[in-house]
C-alpha positions in Angstrom: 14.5 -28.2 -137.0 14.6 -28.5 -133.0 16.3 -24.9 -131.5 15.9 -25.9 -127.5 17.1 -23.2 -124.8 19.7 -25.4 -123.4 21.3 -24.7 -127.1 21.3 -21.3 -126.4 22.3 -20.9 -123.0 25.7 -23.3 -124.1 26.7 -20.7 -126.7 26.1 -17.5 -124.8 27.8 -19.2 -121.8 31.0 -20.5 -123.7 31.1 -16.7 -125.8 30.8 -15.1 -122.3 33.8 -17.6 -120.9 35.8 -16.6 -123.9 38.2 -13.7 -122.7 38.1 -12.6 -126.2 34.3 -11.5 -126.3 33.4 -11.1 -123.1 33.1 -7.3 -122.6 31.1 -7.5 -126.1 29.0 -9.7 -124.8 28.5 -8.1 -121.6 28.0 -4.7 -123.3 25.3 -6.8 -126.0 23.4 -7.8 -123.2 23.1 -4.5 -121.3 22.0 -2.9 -124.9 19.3 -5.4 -125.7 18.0 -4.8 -121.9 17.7 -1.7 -122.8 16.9 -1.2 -126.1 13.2 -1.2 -126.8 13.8 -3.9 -129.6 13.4 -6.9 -128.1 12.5 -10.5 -129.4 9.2 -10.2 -127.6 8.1 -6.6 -127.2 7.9 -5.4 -123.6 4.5 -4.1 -123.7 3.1 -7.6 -123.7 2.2 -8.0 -120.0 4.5 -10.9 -118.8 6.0 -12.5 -121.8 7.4 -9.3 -122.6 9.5 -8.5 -120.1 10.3 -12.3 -119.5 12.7 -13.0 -122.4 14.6 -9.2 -120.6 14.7 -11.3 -116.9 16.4 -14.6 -118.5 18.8 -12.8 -120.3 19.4 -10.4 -117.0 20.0 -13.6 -114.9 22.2 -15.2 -117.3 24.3 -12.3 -117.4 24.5 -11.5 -113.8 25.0 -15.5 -112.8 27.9 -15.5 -115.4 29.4 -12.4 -114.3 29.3 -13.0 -110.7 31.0 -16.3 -111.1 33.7 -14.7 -112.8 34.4 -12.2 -110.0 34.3 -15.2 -107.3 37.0 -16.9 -109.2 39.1 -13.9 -109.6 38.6 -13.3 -105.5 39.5 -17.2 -105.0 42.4 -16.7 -107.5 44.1 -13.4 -105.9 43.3 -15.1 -102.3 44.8 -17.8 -103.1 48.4 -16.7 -104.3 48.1 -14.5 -101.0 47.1 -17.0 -99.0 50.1 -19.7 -99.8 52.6 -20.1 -96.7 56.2 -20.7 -97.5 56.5 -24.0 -96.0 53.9 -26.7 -95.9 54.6 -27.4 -92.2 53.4 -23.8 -91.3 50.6 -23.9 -92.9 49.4 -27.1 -91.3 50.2 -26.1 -88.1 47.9 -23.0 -88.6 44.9 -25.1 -89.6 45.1 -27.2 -86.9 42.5 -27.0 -83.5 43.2 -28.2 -80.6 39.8 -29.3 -78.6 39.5 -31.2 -75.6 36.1 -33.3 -75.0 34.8 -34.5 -72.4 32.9 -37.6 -72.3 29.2 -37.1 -70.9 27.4 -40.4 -69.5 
């Protein structure tokens, strides 16, 4: 039976979005980086501490995206101008060119 990474990295990326387990999962991850039981032991050379530096990246590309999102969320409801007319007017530059021959 096949098992590829892709596999894995969809179900520890859709328990991590899930607000229901995501501080266990978090939590899980920190413990297994820790923990000197590991899938491959650390005191192989490289491929030990490899299988700690995927999970590690997972986890911190997972995490950070939720913190963005939260940011652009809270910015966003801050952000909204009463009227529509407003806000266009505050996006708007004026420049004047000048045509070089």
């Amino acid at each position: 039976m096949k098992f590829p990474l892709q596999t894995v990295y969809n179900w520890y990326r859709n328990l991590i979005r899930n607000p229901k387990y995501r501080w266990w999962v978090v939590l899980g991850t920190l413990l297994y980086f820790i923990s000197p039981l590991d899938i491959v032991s650390d005191f192989i050379p490289f491929i030990g501490e490899l299988d700690d530096a995927v999970l590690m990246t997972l986890l911190v590309s997972e995490v950070s995206q939720f913190v963005i999102e939260g940011f652009k969320g809270r910015r966003g409801t801050q952000d909204k101008a009463p009227d529509a007319e407003s806000h266009a007017a505050a996006s708007t530059v004026d420049v004047e060119a000048v045509s070089v021959k």
